[in-house]
C-alpha positions in Angstrom: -17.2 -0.6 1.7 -16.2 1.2 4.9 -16.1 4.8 5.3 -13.5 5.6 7.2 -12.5 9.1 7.7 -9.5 11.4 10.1 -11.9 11.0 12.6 -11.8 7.2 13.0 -8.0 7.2 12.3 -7.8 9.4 15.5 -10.0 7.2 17.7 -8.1 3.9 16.2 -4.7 5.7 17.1 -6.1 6.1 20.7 -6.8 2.6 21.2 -3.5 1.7 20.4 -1.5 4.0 22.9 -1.6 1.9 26.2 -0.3 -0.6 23.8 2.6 1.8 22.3 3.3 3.1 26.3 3.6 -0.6 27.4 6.2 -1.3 24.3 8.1 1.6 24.6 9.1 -0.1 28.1 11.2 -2.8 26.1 13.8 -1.3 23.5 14.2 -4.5 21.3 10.4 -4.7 21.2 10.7 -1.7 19.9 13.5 -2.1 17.1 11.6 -5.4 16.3 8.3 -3.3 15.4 10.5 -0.9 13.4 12.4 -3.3 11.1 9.1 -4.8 10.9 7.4 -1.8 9.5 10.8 -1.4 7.1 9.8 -4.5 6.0 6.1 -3.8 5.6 7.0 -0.3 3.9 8.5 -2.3 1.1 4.8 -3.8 0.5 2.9 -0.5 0.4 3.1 1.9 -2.7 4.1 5.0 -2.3 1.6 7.6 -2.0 2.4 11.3 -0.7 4.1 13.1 1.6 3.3 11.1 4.6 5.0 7.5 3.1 8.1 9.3 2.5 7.9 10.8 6.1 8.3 6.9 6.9 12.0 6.6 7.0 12.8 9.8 9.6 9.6 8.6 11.9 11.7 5.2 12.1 14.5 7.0 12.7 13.2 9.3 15.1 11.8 6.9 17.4 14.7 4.6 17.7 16.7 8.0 18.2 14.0 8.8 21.6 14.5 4.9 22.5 18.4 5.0 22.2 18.2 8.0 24.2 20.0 9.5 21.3 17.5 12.2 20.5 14.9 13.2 23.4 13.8 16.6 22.2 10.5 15.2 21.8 7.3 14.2 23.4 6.3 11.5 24.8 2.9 11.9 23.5 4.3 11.9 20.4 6.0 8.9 20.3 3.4 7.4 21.7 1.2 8.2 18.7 3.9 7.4 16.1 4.1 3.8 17.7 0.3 3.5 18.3 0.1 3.5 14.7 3.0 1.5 14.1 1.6 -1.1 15.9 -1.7 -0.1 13.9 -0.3 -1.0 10.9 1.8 -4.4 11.6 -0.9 -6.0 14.4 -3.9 -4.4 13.9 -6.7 -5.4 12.9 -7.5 -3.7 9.1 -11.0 -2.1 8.7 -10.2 -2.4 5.0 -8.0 -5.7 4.1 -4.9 -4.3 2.9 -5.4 -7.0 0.0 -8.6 -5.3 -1.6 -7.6 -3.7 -4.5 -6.5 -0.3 -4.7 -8.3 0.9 -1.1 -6.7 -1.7 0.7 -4.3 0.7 2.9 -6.3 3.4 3.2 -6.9 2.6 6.9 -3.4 2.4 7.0 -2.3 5.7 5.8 -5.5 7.5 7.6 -4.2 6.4 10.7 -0.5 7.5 9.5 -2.0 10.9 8.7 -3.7 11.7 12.0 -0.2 10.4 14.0 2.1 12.3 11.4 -0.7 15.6 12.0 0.3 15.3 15.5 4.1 14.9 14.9 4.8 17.0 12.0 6.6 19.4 13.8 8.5 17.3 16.2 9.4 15.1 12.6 10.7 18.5 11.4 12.7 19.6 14.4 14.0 16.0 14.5 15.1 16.4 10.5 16.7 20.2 11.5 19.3 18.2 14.5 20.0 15.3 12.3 21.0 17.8 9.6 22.4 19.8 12.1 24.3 16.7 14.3 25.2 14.9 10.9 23.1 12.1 11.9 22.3 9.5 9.4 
């Protein structure tokens, strides 16, 4: 089995942002990806913090692409939809159908893009609580 590490999450998440630039050009690509990974969510068990982050990273990004919510960086939105993209279209160093292990890639990659958003996710959660966003 593969040993796959923050580290190789990173460098996966960085091959995926000229993608995740190019598709942030086209809002309905966008919400496409996003009800897509709803729909992929539904699949994966939940497992820690970072899971349940899921919901307000969806909600966050099609807040920056409705122009809704821009109080956040680029970069980081980039991330998020690198590994978005990651996830749905990528191609799995660990076949999310092996037992157990099979989304590990998956949420490594999650964890390195949510290490770089955490904060923006928080300030996000603070105006939506603040803005009585949904």
């Amino acid at each position: 089995m593969n040993e796959f590490n923050l580290d190789k999450a990173k460098e996966i998440l960085a091959n995926y942002t000229s993608q995740a630039e190019e598709l942030l050009q086209n809002p309905a690509k966008v919400e496409e990806l996003l009800q897509q990974l709803e729909n992929k969510m539904k699949e994966i068990p939940t497992v820690g913090e970072y899971v349940s982050r899921l919901p307000l990273m969806i909600s966050m990004i099609r807040g920056y692409i409705r122009k809704e919510y821009t109080a956040v960086s680029p970069k980081v939105i980039v991330s998020l939809v690198a590994a978005v993209i990651y996830l749905l279209l990528g191609k799995d160093l660990i076949p999310d159908k092996t037992p157990i292990v099979g989304y590990a890639d998956d949420l490594a990659v999650f964890v390195a893009a949510f290490a770089l958003a955490g904060p923006e996710l928080d300030a996000y959660a603070q105006w939506r609580a603040e803005n009585g966003a949904v």
